[in-house]
N, C-alpha and C positions, 0 to 999 in steps of 0.2 A: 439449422445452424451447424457450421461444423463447428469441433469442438475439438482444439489443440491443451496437450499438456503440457508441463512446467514440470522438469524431473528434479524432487529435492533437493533444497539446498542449491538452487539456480535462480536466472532470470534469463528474463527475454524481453524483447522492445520492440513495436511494429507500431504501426500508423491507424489511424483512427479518427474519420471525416465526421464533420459537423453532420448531426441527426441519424449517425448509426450509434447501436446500446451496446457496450461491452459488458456480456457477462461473466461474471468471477464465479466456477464453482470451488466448493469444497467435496473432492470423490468420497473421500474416506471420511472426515470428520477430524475436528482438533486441527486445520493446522490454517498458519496467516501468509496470507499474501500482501507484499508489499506493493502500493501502487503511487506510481508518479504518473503526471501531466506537466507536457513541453507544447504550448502554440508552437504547431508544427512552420508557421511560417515567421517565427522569433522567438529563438530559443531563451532569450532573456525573459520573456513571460511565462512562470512557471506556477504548478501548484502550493497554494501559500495555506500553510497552517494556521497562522495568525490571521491575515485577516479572514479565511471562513469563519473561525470562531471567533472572532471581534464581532460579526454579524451575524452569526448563528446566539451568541450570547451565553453558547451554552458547548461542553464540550464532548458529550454523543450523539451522534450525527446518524440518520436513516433514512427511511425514503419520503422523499421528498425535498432534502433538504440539496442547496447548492453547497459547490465546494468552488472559490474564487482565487482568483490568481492572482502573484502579488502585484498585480497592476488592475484589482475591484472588479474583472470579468469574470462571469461564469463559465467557468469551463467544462465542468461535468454536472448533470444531477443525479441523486440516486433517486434509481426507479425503485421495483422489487426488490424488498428485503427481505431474509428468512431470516436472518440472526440478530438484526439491530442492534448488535454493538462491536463497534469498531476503536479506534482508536488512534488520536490525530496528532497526537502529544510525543511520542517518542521516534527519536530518528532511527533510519536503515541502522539495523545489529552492522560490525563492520569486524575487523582482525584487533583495532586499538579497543574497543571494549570489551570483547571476549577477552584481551591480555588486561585491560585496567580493573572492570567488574570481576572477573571470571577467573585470572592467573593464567589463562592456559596459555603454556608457552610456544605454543606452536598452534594458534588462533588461524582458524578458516576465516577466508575473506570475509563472506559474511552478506547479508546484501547488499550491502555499500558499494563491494567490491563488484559483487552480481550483477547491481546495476549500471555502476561504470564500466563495464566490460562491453554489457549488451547497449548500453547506449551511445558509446565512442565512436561507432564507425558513424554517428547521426550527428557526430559534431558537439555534444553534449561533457564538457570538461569533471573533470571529478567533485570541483569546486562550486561546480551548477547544481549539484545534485542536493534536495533541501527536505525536510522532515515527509516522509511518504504517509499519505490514507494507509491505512495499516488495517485491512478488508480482516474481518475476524476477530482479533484482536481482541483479548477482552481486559482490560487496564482502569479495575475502578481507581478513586481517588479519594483517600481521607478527608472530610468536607472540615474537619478541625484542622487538622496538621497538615494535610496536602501532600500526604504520603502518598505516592503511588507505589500500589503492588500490580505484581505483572502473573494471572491465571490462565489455567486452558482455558484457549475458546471455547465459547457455546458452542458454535459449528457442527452440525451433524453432518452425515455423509447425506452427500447431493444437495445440500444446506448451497445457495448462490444468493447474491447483491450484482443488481443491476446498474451501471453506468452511460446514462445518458450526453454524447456529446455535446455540447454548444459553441463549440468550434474547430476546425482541422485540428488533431493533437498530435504526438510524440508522447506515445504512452511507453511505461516502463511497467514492470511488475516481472515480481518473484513467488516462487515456494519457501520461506522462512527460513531462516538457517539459526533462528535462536531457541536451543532448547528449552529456555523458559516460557519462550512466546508459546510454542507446540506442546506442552506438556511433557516434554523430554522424548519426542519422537518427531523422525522425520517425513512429511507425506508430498507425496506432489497436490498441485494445483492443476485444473482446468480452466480456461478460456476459450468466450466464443464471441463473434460479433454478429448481429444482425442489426 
């Protein structure tokens, strides 16, 4: 498998046929990759947060479990997992929450931004772009108050989650550009397909 990087605080977009497995590494450890799904032959069918976890019933997700698109298909499963906890709840970091959350007046894009860039020339509007698998991620949940706090990831170095297709996609994915998500540091990302 060759095995492309993701230099922080980026994204990249490439294509991804029904019955090949994308795998997500982490080189170093601590950091999340953002990942969307586009039916590569209808980009109105995309990865849906809501309904996986309408039918997952539960909201941490590992191998085995489907990820469904907002039109009830499956479009990925996860195979191989080494970290089991991800994160399906919070949308791509972008430049308006690092200014609304964060203050910082001069906010990096962010992957909102990483991934409408890399996904534009694919036809993919800014406006398409909808809460990402958030590969690492580790976001428990108050089960009283339903606070969510946002921790490092588990993620060790060489730590991967495997994606298995279930149909042509228009896949997106980034190296995290939120230093809460990464524990206040920035690491690339690897990917590979086979």
């Amino acid at each position: 498998m060759d095995t492309h990087e993701i230099a922080p605080r980026s994204g990249v977009a490439f294509h991804l046929k029904k019955g090949d497995t994308l795998v997500v590494i982490d080189p170093q450890g601590g950091q999340v990759a953002d990942l969307l799904a586009f039916n590569a032959d209808d980009l109105g069918e995309v990865l849906s947060s809501g309904r996986t976890i309408d039918y997952a019933s539960r909201i941490y997700l590992g191998e085995g479990d489907p990820l469904y698109s907002n039109r009830s298909n499956v479009m990925l499963e996860i195979g191989h997992d080494d970290v089991k906890r991800h994160d399906f709840l919070l949308t791509p970091c972008s430049a308006a929450m690092f200014r609304i959350l964060y203050k910082h007046e001069d906010p990096h894009q962010g992957c909102f931004g990483n991934l409408a860039s890399a996904l534009a020339p694919h036809g993919v509007e800014q406006d398409q772009i909808p809460t990402a698998f958030n590969v690492f991620m580790n976001v428990p949940v108050n089960g009283e108050t339903g606070e969510l706090e946002v921790l490092p990831p588990l993620s060790k170095a060489g730590d991967r989650t495997e994606f298995h297709a279930r149909m042509d996609l228009l896949v997106g994915l980034t190296a995290c550009s939120a230093p809460l998500s990464n524990g206040g540091s920035f690491k690339p990302i690897h990917y590979g397909i086979k």
